[in-house]
GULUM-488417 format. One line per field, with one value per residue: residue number from 0; residue in one letter; x, y, z of N, C-alpha, C in turn. Coordinates in nm, 3 decimals. Each point is the difference from the previous one (the first is absolute). Example, Ala and Ser with C-alpha at 12.3 -4.5 7.8 and 13.67 -1.06 7.14 Angstrom:
BEGIN
seq [0/1]
type [a/s]
nX [1.319/-0.035]
nY [-0.569/0.105]
nZ [0.780/-0.072]
caX [-0.089/0.082]
caY [0.119/0.119]
caZ [0.000/0.006]
cX [0.090/-0.077]
cY [0.120/0.109]
cZ [0.000/0.073]
***
This chain:
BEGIN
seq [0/1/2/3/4/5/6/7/8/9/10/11/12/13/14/15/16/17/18/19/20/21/22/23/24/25/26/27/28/29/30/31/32/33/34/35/36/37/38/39/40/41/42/43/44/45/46/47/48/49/50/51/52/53/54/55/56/57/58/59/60/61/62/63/64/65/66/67/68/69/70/71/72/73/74/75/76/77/78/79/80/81/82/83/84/85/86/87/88/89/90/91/92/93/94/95/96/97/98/99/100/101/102/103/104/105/106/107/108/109/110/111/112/113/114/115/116/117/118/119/120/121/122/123/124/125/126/127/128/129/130/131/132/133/134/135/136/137/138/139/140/141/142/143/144/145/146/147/148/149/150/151/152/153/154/155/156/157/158/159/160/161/162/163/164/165/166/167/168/169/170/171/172/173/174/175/176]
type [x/x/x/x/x/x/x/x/x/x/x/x/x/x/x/x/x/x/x/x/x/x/x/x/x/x/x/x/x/x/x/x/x/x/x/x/x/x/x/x/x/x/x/x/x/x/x/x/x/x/x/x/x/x/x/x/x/x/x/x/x/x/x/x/x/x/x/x/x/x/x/x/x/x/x/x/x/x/x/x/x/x/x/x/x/x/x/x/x/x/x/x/x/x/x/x/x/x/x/x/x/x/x/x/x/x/x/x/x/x/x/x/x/x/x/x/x/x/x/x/x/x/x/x/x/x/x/x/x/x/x/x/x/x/x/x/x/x/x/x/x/x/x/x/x/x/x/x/x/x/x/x/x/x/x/x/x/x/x/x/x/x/x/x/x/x/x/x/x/x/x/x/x/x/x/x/x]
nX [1.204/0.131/-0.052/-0.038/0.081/0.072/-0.072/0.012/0.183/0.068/-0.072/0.003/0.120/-0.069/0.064/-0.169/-0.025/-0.073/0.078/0.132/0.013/-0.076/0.086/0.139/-0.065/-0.011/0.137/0.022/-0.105/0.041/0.138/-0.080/-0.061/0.124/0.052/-0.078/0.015/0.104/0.026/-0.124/0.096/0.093/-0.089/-0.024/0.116/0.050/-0.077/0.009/0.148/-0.054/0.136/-0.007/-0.068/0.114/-0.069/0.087/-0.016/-0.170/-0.001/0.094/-0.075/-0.134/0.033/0.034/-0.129/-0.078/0.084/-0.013/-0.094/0.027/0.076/-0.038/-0.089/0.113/0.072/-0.106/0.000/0.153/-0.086/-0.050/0.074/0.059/-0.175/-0.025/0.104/-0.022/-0.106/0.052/0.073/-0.055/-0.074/0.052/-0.014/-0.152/0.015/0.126/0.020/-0.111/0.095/0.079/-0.102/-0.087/0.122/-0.009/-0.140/-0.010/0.065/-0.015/-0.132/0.022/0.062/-0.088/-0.026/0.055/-0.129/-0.055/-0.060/0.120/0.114/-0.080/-0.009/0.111/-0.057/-0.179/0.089/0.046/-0.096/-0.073/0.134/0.048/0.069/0.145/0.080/0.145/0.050/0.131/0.097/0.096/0.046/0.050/-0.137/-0.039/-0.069/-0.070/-0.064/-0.117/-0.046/-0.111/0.040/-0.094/0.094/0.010/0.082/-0.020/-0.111/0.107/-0.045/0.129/-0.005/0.013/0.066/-0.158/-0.098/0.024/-0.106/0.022/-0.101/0.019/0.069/0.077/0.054/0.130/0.059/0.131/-0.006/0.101/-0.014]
nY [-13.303/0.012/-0.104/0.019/0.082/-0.059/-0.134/0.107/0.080/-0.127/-0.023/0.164/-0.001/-0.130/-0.074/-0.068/0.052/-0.083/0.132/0.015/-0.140/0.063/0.116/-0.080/-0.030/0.122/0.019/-0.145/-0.007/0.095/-0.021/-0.074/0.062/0.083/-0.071/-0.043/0.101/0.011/-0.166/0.044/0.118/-0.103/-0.134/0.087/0.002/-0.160/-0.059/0.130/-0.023/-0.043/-0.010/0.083/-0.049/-0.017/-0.063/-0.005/0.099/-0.027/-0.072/0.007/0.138/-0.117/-0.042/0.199/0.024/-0.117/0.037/0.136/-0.055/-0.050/0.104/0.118/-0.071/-0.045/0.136/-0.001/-0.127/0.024/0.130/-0.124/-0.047/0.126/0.036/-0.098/0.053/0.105/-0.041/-0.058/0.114/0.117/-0.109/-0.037/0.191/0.001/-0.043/-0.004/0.101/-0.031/-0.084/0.095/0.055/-0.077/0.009/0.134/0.034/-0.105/0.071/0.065/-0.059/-0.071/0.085/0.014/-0.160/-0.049/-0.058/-0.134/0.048/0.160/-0.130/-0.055/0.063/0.037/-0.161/-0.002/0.077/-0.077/-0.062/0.125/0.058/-0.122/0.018/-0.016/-0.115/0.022/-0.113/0.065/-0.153/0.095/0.018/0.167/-0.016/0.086/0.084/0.044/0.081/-0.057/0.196/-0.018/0.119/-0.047/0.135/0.103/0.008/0.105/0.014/0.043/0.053/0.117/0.005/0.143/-0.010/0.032/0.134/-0.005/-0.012/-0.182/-0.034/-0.105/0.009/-0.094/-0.038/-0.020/-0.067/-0.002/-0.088/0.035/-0.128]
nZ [4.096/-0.069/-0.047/0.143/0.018/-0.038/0.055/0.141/0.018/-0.008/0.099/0.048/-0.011/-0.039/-0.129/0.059/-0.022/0.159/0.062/-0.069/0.061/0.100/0.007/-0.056/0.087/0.101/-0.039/-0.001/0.063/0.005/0.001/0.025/0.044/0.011/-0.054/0.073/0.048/0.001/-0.019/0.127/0.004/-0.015/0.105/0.129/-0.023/-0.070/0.103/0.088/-0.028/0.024/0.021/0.111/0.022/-0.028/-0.050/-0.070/-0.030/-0.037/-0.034/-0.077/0.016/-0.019/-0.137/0.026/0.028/-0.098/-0.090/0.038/-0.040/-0.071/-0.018/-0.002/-0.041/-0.069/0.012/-0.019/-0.080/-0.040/-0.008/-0.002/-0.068/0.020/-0.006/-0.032/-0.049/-0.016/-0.069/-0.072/-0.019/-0.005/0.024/-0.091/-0.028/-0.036/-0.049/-0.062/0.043/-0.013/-0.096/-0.062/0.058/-0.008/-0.071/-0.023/-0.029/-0.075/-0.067/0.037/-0.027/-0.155/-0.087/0.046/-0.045/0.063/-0.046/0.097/0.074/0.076/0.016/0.033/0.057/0.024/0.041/0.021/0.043/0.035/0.015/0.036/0.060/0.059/-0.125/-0.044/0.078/-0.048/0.001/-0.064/-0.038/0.045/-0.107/0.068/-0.060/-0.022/0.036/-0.126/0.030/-0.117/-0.046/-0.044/0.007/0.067/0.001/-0.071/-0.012/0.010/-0.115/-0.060/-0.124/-0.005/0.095/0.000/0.133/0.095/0.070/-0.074/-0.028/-0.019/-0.020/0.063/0.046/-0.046/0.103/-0.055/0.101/-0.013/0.127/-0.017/0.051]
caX [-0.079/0.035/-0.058/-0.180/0.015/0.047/-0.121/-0.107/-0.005/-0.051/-0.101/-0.013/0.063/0.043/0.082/-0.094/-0.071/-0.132/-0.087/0.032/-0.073/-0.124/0.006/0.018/-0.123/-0.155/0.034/0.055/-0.123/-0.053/0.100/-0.045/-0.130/0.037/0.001/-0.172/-0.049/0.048/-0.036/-0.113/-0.040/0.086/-0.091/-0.132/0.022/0.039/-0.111/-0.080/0.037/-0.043/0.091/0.093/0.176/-0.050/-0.011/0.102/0.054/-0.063/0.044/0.128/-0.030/-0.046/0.123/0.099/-0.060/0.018/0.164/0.009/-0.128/0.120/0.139/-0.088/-0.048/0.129/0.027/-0.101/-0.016/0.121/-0.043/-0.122/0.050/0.081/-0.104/-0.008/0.114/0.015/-0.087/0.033/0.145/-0.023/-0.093/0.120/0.088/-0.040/-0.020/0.147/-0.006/-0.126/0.062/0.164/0.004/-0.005/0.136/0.101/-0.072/0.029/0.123/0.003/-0.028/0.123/0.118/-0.042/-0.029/0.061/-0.094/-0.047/-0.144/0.028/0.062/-0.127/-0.050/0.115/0.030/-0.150/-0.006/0.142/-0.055/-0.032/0.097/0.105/-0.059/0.057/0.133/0.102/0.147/0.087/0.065/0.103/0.158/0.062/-0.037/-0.077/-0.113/-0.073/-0.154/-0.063/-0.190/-0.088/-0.175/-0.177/-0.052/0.141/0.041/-0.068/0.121/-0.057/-0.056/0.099/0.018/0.079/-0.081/-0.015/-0.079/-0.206/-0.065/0.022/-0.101/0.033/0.143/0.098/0.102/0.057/0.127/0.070/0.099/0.129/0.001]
caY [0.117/0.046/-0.041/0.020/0.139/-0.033/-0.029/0.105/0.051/-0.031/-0.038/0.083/0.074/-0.076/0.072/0.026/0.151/0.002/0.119/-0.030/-0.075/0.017/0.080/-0.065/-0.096/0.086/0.069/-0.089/-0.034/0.131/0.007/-0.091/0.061/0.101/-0.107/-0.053/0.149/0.037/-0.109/0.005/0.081/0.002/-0.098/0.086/0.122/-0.014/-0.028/0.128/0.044/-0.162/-0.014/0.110/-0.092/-0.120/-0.177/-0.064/0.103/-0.001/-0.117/0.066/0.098/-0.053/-0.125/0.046/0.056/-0.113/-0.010/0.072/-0.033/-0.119/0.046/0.029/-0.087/-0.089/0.114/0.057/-0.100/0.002/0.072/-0.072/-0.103/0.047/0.009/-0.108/-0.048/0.118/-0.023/-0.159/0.032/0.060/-0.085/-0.073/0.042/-0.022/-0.215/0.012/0.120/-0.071/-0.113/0.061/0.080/-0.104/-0.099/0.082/-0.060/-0.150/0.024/0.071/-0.096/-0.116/-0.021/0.060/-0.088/-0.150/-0.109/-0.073/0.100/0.089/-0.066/-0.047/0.164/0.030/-0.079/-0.039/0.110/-0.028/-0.065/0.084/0.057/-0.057/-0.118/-0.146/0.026/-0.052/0.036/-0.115/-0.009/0.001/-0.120/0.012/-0.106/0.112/0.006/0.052/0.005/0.056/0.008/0.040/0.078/0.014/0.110/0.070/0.133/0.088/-0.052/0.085/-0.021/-0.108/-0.157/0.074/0.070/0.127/0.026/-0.050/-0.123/-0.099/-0.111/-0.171/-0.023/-0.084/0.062/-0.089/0.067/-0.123/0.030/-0.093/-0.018]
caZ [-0.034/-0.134/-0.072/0.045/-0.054/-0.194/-0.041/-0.012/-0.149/-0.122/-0.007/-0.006/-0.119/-0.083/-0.084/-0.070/0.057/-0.032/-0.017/-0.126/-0.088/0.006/-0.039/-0.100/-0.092/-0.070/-0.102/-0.063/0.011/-0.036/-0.091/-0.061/-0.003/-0.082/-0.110/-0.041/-0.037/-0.113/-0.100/-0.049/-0.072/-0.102/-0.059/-0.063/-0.107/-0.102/-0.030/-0.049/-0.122/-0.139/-0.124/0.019/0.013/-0.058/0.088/0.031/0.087/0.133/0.015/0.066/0.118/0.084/0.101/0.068/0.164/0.083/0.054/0.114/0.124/0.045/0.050/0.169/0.083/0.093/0.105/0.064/0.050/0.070/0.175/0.082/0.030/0.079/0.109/0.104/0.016/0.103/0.143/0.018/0.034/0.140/0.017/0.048/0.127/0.154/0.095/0.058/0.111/0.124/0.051/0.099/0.096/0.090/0.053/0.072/0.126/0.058/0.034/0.129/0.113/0.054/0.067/0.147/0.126/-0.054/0.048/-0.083/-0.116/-0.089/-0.134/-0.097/-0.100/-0.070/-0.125/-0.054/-0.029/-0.110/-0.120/-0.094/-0.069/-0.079/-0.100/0.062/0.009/-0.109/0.100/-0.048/0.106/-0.073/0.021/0.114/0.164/0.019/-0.069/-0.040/-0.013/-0.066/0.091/-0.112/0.056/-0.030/-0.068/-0.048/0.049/-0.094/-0.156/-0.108/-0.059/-0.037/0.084/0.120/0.095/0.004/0.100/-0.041/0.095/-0.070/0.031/-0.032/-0.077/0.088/0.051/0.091/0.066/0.048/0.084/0.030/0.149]
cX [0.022/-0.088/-0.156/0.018/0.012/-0.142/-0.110/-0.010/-0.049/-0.117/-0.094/0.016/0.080/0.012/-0.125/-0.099/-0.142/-0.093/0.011/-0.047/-0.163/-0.027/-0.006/-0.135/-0.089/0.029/0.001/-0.197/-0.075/0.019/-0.084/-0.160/-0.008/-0.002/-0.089/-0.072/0.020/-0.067/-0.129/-0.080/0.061/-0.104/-0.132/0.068/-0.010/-0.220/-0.037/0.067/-0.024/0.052/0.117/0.172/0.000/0.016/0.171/0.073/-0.066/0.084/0.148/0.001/-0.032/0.118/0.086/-0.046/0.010/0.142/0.023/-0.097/0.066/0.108/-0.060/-0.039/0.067/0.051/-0.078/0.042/0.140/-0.027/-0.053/0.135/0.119/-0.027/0.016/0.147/0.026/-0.115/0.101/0.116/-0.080/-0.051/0.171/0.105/-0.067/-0.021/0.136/-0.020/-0.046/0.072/0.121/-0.072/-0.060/0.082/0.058/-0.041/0.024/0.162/0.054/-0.048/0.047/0.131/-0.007/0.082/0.092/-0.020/0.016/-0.101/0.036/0.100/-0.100/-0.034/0.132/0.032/-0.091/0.077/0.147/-0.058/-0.116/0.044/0.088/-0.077/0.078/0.145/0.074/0.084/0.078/0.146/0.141/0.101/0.083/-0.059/-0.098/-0.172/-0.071/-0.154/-0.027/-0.132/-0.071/-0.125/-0.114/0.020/0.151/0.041/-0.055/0.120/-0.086/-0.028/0.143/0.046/0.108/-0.050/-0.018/-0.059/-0.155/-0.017/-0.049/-0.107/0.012/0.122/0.075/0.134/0.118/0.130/0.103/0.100/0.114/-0.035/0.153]
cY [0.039/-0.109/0.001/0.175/-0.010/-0.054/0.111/0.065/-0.022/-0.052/0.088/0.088/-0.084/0.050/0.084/0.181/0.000/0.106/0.006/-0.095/0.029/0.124/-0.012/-0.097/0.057/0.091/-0.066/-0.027/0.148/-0.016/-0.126/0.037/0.086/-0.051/-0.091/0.069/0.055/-0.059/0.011/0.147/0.012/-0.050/0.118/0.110/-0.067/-0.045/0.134/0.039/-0.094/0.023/0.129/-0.076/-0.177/-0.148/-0.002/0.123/-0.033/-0.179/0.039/0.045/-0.102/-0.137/0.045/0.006/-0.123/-0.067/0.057/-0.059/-0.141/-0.010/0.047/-0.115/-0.110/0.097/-0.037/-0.165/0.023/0.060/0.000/-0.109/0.080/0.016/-0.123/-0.089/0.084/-0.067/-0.149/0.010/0.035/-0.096/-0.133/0.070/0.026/-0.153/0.019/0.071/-0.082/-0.091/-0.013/0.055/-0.143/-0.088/0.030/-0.016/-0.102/-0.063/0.079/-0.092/-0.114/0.041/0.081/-0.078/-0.124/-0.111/-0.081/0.033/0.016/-0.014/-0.073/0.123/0.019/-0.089/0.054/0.176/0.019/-0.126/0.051/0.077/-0.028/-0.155/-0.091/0.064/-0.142/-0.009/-0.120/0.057/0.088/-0.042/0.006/-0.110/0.135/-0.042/0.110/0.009/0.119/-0.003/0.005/0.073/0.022/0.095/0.037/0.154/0.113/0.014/0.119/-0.093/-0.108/-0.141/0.087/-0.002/0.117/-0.003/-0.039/-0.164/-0.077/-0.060/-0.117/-0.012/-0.033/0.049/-0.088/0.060/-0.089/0.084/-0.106/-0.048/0.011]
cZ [-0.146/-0.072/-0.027/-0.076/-0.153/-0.030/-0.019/-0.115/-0.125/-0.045/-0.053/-0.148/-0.094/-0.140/-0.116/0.083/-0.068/-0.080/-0.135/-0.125/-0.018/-0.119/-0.162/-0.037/-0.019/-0.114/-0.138/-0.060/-0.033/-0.193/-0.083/0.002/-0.129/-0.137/-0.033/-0.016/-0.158/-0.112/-0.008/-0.067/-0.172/-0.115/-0.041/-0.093/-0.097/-0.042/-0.045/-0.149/-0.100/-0.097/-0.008/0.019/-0.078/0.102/0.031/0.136/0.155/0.024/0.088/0.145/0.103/0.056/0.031/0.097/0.079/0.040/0.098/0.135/0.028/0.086/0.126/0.080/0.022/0.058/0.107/0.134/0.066/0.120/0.044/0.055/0.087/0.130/0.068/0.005/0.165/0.160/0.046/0.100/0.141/0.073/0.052/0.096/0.149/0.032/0.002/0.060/0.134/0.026/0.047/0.123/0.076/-0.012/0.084/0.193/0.062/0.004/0.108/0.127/0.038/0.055/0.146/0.093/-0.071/0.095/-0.174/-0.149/-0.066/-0.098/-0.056/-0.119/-0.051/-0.124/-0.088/-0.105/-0.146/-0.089/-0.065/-0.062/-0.135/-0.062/0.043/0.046/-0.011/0.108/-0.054/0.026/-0.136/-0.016/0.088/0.153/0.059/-0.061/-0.034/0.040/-0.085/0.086/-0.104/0.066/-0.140/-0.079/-0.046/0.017/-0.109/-0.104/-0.112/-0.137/-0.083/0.110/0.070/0.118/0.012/0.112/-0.059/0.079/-0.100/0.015/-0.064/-0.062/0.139/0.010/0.071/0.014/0.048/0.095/0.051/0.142/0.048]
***
């Protein structure tokens, strides 16, 4: 249950705030209206003052506006790009979600019953799990098995563990036999 719950969460309230980034782009796009705005009355003042200001000043003013209409509109492009970082996340925490909860299902049903089948499913079910396993021998005359699972344990940004949820990253574990 704790991991189908961590997926919800975060799935949910991942490190991006839709409402926020949305918020941030119509401001970011106002904020850039505002400034094409600007540049085209700058253009009808300096045409109506024919010569109230000089070429190089209007020159200046204008590759400042367009500096600014520049800067906005990569803004503008970063929260667009937070936007669909945010749908991508939510979108990967509901198919995980959908897919811990029907393991969980079919886990429950195999180990119901111990038939033939149902170790059929217990294997068909540890080789989707697990990538490979290692088993070597130690010098004591003992043995080692290494597991390598399909996926990895949730990892922060430094290679710490944490409670966040990992997508494609591998995972292995060695147990002394």
């Amino acid at each position: 249950a704790k991991p189908v719950e961590r997926v919800r969460e975060q799935g949910l309230g991942s490190g991006i705030d839709a409402a926020e980034a949305q918020a941030r782009l119509d401001r970011l796009q106002q904020r850039l209206a505002e400034r094409r705005e600007a540049k085209a009355e700058h253009v009808r003042a300096f045409v109506a003052a024919k010569g109230g200001i000089s070429e190089d000043e209007f020159a200046e003013y204008t590759a400042d506006l367009n500096a600014q209409i520049q800067n906005l509109q990569l803004l503008i492009s970063s929260a667009e790009a937070d936007l669909d970082a945010h749908e991508e996340e939510r979108l990967a925490a509901a198919t995980t979600e959908a897919w811990l909860l029907t393991l969980r299902q079919r886990l429950a049903e195999v180990e119901a019953t111990d038939t033939d089948e149902a170790r059929r499913q217990r294997r068909e079910l540890v080789e989707l799990l697990v990538e490979k396993i290692i088993v070597t021998e130690n010098a004591d005359g003992g043995a080692t098995v290494m597991i390598t699972y399909r996926f990895g344990p949730p990892v922060r940004e430094q290679g710490e563990p944490s409670e966040e949820i990992s997508y494609g990253q591998r995972n292995s574990n060695v147990f002394p036999a």
